[in-house]
C-alpha positions in Angstrom: 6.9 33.9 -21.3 6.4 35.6 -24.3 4.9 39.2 -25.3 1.4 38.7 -26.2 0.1 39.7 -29.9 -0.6 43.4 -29.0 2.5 44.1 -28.0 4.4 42.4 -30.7 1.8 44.6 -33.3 3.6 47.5 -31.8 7.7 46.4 -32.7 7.9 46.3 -36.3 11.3 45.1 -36.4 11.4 41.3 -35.4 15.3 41.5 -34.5 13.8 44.0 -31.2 10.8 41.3 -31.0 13.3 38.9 -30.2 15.5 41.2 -28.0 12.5 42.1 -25.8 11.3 38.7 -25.7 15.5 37.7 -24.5 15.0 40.6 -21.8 11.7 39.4 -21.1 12.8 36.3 -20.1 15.6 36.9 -18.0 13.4 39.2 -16.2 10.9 36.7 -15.3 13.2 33.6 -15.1 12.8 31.6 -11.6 15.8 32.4 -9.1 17.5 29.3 -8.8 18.8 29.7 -5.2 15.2 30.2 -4.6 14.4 26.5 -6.3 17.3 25.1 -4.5 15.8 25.8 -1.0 12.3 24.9 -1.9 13.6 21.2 -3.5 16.2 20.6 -0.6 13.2 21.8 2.6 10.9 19.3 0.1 13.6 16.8 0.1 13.7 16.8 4.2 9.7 16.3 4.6 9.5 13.1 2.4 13.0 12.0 2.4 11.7 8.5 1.1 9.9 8.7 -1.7 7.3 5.6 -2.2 7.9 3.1 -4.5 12.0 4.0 -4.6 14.5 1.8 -3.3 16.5 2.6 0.1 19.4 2.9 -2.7 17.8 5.2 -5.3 16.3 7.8 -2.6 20.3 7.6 -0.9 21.2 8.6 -4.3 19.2 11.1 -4.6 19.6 12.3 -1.6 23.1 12.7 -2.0 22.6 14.6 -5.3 20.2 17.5 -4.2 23.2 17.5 -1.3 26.1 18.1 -3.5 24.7 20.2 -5.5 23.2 22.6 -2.7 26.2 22.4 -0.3 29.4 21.0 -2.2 29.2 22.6 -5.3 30.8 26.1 -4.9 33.1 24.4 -2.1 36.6 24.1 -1.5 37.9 20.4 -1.2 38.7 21.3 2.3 34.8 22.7 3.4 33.0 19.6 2.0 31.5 17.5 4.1 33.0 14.1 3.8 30.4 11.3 2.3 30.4 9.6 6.0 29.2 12.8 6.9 26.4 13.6 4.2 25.0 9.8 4.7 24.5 10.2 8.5 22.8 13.2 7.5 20.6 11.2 5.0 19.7 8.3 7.5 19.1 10.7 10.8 16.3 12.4 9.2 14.3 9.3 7.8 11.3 9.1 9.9 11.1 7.1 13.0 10.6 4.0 12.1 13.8 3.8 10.5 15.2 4.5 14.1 16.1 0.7 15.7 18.2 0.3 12.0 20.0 3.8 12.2 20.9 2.9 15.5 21.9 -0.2 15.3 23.8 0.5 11.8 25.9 3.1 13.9 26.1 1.3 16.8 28.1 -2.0 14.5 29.8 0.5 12.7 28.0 -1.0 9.3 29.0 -0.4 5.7 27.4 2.3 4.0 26.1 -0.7 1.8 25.3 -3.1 5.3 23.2 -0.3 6.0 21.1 0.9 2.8 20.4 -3.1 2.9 19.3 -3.0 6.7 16.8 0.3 5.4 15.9 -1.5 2.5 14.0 -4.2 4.6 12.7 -1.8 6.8 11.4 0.5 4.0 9.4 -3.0 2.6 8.1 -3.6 5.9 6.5 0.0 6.6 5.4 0.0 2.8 3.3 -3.7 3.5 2.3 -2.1 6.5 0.3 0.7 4.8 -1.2 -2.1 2.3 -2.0 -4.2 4.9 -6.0 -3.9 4.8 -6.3 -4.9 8.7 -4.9 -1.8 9.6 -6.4 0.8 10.5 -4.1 3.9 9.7 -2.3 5.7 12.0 -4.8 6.7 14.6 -3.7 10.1 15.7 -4.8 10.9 11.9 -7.0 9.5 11.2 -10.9 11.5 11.4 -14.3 9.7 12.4 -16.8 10.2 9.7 -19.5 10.3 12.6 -18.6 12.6 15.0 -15.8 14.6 13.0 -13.0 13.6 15.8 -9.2 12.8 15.3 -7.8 9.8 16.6 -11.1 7.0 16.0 -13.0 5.7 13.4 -16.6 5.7 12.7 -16.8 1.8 13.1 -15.4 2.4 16.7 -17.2 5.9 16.8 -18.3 6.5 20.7 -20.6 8.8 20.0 -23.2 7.8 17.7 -24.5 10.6 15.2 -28.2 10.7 16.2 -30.0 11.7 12.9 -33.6 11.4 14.1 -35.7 11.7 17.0 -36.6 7.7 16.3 -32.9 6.6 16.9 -32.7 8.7 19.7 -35.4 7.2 21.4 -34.2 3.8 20.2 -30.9 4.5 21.8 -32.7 5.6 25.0 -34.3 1.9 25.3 -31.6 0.0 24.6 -29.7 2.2 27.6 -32.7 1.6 29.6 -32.8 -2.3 29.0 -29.1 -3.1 29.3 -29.5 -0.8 33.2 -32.8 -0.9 34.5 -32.2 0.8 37.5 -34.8 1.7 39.7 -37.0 4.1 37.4 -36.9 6.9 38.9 -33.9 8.4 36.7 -34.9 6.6 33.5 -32.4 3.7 34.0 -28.8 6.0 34.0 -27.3 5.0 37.0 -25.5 2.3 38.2 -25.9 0.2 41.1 
């Protein structure tokens, strides 16, 4: 940030230009415990980061850690590297959960286990690409009726535009359950 033209027309002297612009910028800089929160709490909602390797995001991961929690630390209040990875893998989402488990269950390398992620990471990822899926259907919205949790291909309510569809949809009801006329075909026998 810089002092715009009016205010520079007022200081003559470009040695206090330069001063106030200094001051300027120390004033405005960014606190950076402030940006350490904000990238370590955006670190814990997308701990995997698409198109990374298990190993890359670990190392990462283990970076924005250090640098947040070990840095100003005595050798004696770090947390061990055991202790920082169990972090990393416990807060991958769940369908990193039968690995993590079985990886601490077999007592697995550090390296057994990025390998066992790795494969489970390529599997979600071809999940999402897989074109026969449908999404994940708590999320997903109907374009039809506006409701989470269906698509409009499977839509259960039917957006009736016109009074002509409305009555179509009345005749088809009628001719799958004729009933006995008297209620226009709605109930069942």
């Amino acid at each position: 940030m810089n002092l715009d033209r009016y205010h520079q027309a007022l200081v003559k002297d470009k040695d206090t230009l330069h001063a106030a612009n200094e001051v300027l910028k120390e004033i405005c800089a960014p606190d950076p415990l402030d940006e350490c929160y904000e990238e370590y709490k955006r670190l814990l909602k997308a701990p995997v980061q698409k198109g990374k390797s298990m190993k890359s995001n670990w190392a990462y991961f283990k970076t924005i850690h250090n640098r947040n929690f070990n840095q100003d630390a005595s050798k004696e209040d770090r947390m061990k590297e055991t202790d920082v990875f169990r972090t990393f893998t416990w807060q991958l989402p769940k369908a990193y959960k039968a690995a993590i488990l079985e990886s601490r269950r077999e007592k697995y390398t550090e390296a057994k286990t990025l390998e066992l992620l790795e494969k489970v990471r390529i599997s979600v990822e071809s999940e999402g690409n897989d074109k026969n899926t449908k999404g994940d259907r708590p999320k997903v919205k109907c374009t039809n009726c506006e409701k989470k949790g269906h698509l409009a291909a499977d839509c259960w309510s039917r957006k009736k535009t016109n009074s002509d569809q409305k009555a179509q949809l009345a005749n088809q009801d009628t001719q799958r359950n004729p009933g006995d006329g008297k209620s226009g075909g709605r109930e069942k026998h």
